[in-house]
BAPA-55077 format. One record per residue (C-alpha): z, y, x; residue in one letter. Coordinates in steps of 0.5 Angstrom, whole numbers. Example, Ala and Ser with C-alpha at 12.3 -4.5 7.8 and 13.67 -1.06 7.14 Angstrom:
2
<site><pz>16</pz><py>-9</py><px>25</px><type>a</type></site>
<site><pz>14</pz><py>-2</py><px>27</px><type>s</type></site>
***
This chain:
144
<site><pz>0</pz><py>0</py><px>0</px><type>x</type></site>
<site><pz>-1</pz><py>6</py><px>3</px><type>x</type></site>
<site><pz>3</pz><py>12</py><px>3</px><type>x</type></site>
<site><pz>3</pz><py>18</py><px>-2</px><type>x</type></site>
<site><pz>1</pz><py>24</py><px>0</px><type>x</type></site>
<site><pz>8</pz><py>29</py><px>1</px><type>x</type></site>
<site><pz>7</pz><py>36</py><px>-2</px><type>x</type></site>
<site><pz>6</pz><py>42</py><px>3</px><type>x</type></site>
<site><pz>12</pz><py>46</py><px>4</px><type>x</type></site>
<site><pz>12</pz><py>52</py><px>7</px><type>x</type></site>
<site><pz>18</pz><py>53</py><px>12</px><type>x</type></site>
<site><pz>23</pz><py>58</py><px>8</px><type>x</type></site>
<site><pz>23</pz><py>54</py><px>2</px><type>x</type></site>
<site><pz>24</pz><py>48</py><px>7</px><type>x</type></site>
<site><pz>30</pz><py>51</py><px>11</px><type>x</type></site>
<site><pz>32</pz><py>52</py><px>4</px><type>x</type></site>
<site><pz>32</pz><py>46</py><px>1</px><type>x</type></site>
<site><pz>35</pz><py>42</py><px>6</px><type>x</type></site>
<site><pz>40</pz><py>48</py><px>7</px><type>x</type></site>
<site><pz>48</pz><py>44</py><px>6</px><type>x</type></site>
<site><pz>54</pz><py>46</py><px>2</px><type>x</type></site>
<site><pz>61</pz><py>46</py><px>4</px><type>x</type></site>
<site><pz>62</pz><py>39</py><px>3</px><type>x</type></site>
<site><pz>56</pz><py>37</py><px>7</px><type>x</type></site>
<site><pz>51</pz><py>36</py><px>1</px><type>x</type></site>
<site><pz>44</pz><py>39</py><px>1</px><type>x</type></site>
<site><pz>41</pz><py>42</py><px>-6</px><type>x</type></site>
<site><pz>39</pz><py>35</py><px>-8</px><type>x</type></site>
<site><pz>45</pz><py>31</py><px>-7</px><type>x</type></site>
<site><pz>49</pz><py>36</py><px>-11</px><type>x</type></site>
<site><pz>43</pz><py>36</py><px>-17</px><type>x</type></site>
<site><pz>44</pz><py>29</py><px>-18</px><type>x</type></site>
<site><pz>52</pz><py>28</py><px>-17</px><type>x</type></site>
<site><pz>54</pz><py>26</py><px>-25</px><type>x</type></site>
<site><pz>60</pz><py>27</py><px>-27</px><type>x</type></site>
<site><pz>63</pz><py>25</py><px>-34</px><type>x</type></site>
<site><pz>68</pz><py>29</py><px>-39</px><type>x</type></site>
<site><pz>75</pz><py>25</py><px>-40</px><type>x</type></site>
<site><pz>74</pz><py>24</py><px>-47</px><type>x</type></site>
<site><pz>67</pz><py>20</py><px>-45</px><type>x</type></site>
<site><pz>71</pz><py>16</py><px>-40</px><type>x</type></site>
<site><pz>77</pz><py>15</py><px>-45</px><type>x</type></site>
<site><pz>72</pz><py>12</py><px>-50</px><type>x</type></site>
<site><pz>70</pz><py>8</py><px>-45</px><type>x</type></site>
<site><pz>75</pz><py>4</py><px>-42</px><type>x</type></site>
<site><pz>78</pz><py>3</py><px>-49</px><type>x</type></site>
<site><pz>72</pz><py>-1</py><px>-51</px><type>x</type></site>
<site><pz>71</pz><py>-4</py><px>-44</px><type>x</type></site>
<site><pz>78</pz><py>-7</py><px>-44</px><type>x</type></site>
<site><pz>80</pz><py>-7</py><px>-51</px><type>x</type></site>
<site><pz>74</pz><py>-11</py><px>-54</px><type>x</type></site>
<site><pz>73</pz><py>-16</py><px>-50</px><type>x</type></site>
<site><pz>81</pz><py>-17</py><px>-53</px><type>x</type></site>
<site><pz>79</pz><py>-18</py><px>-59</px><type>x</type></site>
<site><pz>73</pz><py>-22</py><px>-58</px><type>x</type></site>
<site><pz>77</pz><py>-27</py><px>-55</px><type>x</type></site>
<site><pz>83</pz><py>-27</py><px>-61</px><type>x</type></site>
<site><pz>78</pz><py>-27</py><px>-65</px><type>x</type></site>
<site><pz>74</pz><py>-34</py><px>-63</px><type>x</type></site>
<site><pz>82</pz><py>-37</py><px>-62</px><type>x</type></site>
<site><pz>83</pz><py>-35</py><px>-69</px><type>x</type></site>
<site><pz>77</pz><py>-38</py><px>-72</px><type>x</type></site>
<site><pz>77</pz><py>-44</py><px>-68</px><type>x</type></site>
<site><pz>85</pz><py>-46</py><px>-71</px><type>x</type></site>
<site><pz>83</pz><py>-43</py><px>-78</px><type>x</type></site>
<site><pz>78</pz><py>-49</py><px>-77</px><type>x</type></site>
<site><pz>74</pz><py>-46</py><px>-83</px><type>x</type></site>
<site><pz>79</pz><py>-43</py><px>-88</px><type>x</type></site>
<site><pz>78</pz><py>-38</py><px>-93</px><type>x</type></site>
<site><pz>82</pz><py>-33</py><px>-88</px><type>x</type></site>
<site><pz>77</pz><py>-34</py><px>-83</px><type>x</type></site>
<site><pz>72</pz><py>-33</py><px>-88</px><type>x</type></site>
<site><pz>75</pz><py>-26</py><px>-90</px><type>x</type></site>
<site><pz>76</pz><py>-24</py><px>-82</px><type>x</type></site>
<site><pz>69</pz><py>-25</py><px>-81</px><type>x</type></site>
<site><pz>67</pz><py>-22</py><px>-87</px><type>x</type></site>
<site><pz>72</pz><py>-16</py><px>-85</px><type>x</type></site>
<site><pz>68</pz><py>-16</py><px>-79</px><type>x</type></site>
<site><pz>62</pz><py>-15</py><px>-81</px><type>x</type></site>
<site><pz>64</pz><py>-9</py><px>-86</px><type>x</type></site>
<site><pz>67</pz><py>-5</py><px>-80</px><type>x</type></site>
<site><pz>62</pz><py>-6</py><px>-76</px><type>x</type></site>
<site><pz>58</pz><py>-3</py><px>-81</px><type>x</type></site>
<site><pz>62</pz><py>3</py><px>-83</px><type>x</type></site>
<site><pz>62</pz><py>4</py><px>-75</px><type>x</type></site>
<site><pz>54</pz><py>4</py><px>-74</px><type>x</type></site>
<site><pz>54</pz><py>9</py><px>-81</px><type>x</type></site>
<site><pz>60</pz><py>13</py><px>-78</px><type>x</type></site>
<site><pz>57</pz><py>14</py><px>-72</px><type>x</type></site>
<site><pz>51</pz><py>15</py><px>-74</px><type>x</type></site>
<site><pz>53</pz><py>22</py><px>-78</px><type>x</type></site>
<site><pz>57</pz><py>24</py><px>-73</px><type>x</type></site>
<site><pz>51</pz><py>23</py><px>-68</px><type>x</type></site>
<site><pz>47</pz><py>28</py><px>-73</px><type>x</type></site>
<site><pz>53</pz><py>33</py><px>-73</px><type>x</type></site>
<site><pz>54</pz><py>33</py><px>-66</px><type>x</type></site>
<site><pz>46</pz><py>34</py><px>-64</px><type>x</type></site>
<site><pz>47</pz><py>39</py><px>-69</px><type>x</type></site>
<site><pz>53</pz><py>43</py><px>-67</px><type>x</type></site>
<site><pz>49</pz><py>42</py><px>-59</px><type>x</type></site>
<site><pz>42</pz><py>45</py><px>-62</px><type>x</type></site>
<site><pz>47</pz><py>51</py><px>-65</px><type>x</type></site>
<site><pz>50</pz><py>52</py><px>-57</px><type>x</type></site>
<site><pz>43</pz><py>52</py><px>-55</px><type>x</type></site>
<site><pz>40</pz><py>57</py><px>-60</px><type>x</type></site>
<site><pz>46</pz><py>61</py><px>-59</px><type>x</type></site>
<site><pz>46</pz><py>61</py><px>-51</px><type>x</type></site>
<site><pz>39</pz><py>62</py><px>-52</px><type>x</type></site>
<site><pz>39</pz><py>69</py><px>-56</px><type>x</type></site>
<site><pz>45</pz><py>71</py><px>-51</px><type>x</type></site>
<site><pz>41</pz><py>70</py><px>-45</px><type>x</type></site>
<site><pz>47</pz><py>66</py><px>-42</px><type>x</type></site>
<site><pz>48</pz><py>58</py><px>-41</px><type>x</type></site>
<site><pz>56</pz><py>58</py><px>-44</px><type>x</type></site>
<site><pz>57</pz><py>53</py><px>-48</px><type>x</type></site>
<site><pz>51</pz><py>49</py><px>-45</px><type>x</type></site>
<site><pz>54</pz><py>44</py><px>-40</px><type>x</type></site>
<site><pz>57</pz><py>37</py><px>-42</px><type>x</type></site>
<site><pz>53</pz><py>37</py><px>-49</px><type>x</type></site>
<site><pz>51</pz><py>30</py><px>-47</px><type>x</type></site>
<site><pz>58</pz><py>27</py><px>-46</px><type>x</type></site>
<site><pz>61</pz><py>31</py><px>-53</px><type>x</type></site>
<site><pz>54</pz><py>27</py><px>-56</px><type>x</type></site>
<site><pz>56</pz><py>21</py><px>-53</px><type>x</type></site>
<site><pz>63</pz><py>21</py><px>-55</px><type>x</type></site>
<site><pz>61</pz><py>23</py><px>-62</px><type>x</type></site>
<site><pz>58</pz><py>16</py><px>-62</px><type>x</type></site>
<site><pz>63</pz><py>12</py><px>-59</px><type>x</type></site>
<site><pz>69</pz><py>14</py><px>-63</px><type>x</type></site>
<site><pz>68</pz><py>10</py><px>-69</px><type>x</type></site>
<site><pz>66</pz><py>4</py><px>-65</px><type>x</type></site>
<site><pz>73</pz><py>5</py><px>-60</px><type>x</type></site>
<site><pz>77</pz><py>7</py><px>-66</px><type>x</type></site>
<site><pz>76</pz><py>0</py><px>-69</px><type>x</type></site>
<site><pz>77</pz><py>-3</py><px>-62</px><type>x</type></site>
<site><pz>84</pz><py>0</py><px>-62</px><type>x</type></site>
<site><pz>85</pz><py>-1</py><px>-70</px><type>x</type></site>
<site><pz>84</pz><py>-9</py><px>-69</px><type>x</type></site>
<site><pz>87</pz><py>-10</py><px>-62</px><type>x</type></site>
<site><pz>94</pz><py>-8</py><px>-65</px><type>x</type></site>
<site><pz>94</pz><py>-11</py><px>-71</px><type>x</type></site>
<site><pz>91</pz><py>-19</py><px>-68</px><type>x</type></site>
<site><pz>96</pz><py>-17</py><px>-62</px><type>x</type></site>
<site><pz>102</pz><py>-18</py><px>-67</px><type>x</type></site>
***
């Protein structure tokens, strides 16, 4: 494979750009650094390490049920939260997308940036919560 062409630079945007900040980072380096909101982290690690809780007592709950009519209704209780989570969560989504172009259209007929940073992570979050909300809900009460 051949290698592609690199674009022409002239040297002081090339002094520029390779210019290095207090922490020995350069433009680029600094531009793809991500850092998320402690409310996304948060929901996050609910779902990371609650879920896999429930999951679990969940399936022993089913197996000592051996098909009885209480596994039957926490199935059925299953599938009902998962909906509602999916349907919350999609409303709050449209909100949040909505409040965000609000922000946006604000900043925008201002001329300034605020309010702009960290709109993903809030869209993000507004998904999230239903889910982690119910994760939490079901973890403490198949923990008792």
């Amino acid at each position: 494979m051949w290698p592609l062409p690199q674009p022409h630079r002239a040297p002081q945007v090339a002094a520029v750009a390779g210019a290095l900040d207090a922490q020995g980072r350069n433009n680029r380096q600094k531009r793809e650094m991500m850092f998320f909101s402690a409310d996304l982290l948060d929901e996050f690690a609910s779902l990371w390490f609650q879920a896999p809780m429930v999951i679990s007592s969940r399936l022993q709950d089913f197996a000592l049920s051996g098909g009885s009519p209480s596994g039957a209704a926490e199935v059925s209780r299953m599938i009902t939260e998962k909906l509602s989570a999916a349907t919350e969560s999609v409303m709050a989504v449209s909100m949040a997308m909505t409040n965000e172009g609000m922000i946006a259209a604000t900043a925008l007929a201002t001329g300034t940036c605020a309010g702009l940073a960290g709109a993903s992570d809030r869209v993000a979050v507004a998904a999230l919560k239903p889910y982690g909300k119910r994760v939490r809900a079901n973890a403490r009460r198949l923990s008792e």
